[in-house]
C-alpha positions as CSV (number, residue, x, y, z in Angstrom):
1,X,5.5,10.3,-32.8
2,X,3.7,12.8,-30.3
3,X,2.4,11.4,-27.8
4,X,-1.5,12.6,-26.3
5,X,-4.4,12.6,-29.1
6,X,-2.8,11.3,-31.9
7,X,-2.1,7.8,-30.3
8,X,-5.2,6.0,-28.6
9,X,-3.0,3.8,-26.7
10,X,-1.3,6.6,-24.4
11,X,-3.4,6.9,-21.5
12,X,-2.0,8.3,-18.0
13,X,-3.6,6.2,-15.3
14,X,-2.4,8.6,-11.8
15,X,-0.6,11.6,-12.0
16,X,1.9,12.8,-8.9
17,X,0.8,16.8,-8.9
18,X,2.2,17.4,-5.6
19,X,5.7,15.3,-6.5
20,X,7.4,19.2,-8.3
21,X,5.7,20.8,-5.6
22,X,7.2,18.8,-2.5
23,X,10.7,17.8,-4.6
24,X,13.1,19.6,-6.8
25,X,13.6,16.8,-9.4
26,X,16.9,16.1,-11.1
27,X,16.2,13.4,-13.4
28,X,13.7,10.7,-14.3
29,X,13.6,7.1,-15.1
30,X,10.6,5.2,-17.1
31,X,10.4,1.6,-15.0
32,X,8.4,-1.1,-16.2
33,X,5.9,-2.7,-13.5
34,X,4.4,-5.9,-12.7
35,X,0.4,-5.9,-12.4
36,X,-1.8,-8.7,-11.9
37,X,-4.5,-8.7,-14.6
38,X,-7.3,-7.3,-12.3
39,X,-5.0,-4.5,-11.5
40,X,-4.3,-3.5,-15.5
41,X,-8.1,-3.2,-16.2
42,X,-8.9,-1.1,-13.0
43,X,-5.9,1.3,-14.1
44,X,-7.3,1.4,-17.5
45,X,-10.5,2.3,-15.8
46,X,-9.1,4.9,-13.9
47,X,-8.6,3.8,-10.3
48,X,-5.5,5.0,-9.6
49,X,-3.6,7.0,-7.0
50,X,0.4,7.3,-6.2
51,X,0.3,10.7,-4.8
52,X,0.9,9.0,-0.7
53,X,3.8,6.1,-2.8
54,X,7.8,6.0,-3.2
55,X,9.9,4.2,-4.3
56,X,12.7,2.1,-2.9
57,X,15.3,-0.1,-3.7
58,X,15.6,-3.2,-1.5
59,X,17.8,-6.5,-1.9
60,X,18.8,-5.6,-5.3
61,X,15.2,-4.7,-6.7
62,X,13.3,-1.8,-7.0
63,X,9.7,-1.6,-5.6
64,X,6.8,0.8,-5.4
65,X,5.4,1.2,-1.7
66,X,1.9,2.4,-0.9
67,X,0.5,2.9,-4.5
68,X,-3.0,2.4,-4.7
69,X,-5.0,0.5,-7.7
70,X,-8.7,0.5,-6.6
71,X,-10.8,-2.8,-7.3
72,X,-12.0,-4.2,-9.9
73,X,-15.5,-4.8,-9.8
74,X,-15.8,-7.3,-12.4
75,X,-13.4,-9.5,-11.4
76,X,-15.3,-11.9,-9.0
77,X,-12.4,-14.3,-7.9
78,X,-9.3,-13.3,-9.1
79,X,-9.4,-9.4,-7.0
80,X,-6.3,-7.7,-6.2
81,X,-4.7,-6.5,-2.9
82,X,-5.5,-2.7,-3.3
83,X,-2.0,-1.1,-1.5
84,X,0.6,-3.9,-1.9
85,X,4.2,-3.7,-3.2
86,X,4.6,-3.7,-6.7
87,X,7.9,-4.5,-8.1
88,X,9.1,-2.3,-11.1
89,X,11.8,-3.6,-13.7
90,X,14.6,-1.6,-14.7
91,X,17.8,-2.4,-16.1
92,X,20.9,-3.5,-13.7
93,X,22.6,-0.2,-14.5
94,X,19.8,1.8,-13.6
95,X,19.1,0.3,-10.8
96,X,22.7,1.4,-9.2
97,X,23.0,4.2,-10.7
98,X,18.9,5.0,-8.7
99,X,20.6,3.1,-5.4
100,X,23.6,5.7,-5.3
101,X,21.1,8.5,-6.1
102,X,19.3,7.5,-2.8
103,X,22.8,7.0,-0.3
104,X,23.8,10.6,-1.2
105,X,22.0,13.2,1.4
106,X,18.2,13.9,0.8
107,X,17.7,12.3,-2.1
108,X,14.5,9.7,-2.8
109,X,12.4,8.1,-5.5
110,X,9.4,10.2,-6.3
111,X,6.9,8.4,-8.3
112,X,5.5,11.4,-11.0
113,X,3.4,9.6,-13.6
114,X,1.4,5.8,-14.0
115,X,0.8,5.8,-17.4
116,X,0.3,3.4,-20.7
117,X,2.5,3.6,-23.4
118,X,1.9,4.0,-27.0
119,X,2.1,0.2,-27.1
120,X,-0.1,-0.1,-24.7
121,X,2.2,-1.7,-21.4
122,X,2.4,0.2,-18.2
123,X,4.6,2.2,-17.2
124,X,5.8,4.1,-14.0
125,X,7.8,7.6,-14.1
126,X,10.7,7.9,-11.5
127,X,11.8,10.4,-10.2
128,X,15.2,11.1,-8.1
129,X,14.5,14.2,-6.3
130,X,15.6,15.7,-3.3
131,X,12.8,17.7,-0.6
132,X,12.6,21.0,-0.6
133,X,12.4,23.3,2.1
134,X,10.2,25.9,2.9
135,X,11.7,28.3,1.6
136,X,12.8,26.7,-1.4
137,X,9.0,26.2,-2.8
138,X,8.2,29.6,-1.3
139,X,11.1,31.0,-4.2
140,X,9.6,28.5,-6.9
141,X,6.1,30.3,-6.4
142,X,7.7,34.0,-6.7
143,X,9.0,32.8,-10.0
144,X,5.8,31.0,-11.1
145,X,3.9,34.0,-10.3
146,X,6.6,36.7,-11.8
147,X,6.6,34.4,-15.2
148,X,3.2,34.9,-15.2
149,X,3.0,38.6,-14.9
150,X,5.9,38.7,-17.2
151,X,3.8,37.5,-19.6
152,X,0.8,39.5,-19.3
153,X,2.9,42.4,-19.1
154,X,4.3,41.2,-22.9
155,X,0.8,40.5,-23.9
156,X,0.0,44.3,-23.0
157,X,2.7,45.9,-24.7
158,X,2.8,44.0,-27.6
């Protein structure tokens, strides 16, 4: 089933742009995470950032640092702590296979994507990625910018 228009369940909450820009990714993993109720409606409402948040894996769990869900107005009581740890499930096996990812040099947990599902439960996109250098994003722009001439170039001659 594609995913997008056709399903009005599937609904991304944040986006990481800056997460391919910073990071050369290797692989993802889709985590479950644990919300308090006030904290699903303000996503659903769009009050979401994770661009400043990682990832970490800590006493045999996996938790997202720093995210941000903003408040929920209508929730007079019951409100939410805006930036605190949220922990996301995964299964045992991915869990070591992400805690080996992060004991080899450079790598970390780049959160790309907060998102609903076409089921409608939240979701988190993972991803293990290593920095890049200068000089590594400086050759990912030359080939961003070459595709694109490429392109216009084929769009001319054709």
């Amino acid at each position: 089933m594609a995913q997008g228009k056709s399903d009005p369940n599937y609904k991304i909450a944040a986006e990481n742009r800056r997460a391919r820009y910073d990071y050369a990714v290797e692989d993802d993993v889709e985590c479950g995470i644990i919300l308090e109720g006030s904290e699903v409606k303000a996503l659903r409402a769009g009050g979401a950032n994770i661009a400043e948040s990682y990832a970490a894996v800590e006493d045999g769990e996996l938790w997202l640092v720093n995210s941000y869900i903003a408040p929920y107005k209508q929730a007079k009581s019951f409100k939410h702590e805006e930036r605190r740890r949220r922990k996301l499930l995964v299964s045992r096996k991915q869990l070591g296979n992400l805690w080996n990812a992060t004991q080899r040099k450079g790598m970390t947990l780049v959160p790309l994507v907060l998102y609903f599902n076409h089921k409608g439960m939240a979701k988190i996109k993972i991803g293990i990625a290593k920095g890049k250098k200068l000089h590594d994003k400086r050759d990912t722009s030359a080939k961003r910018d070459w595709g694109r001439q490429k392109q216009r170039l084929l769009k001319q001659g054709g």
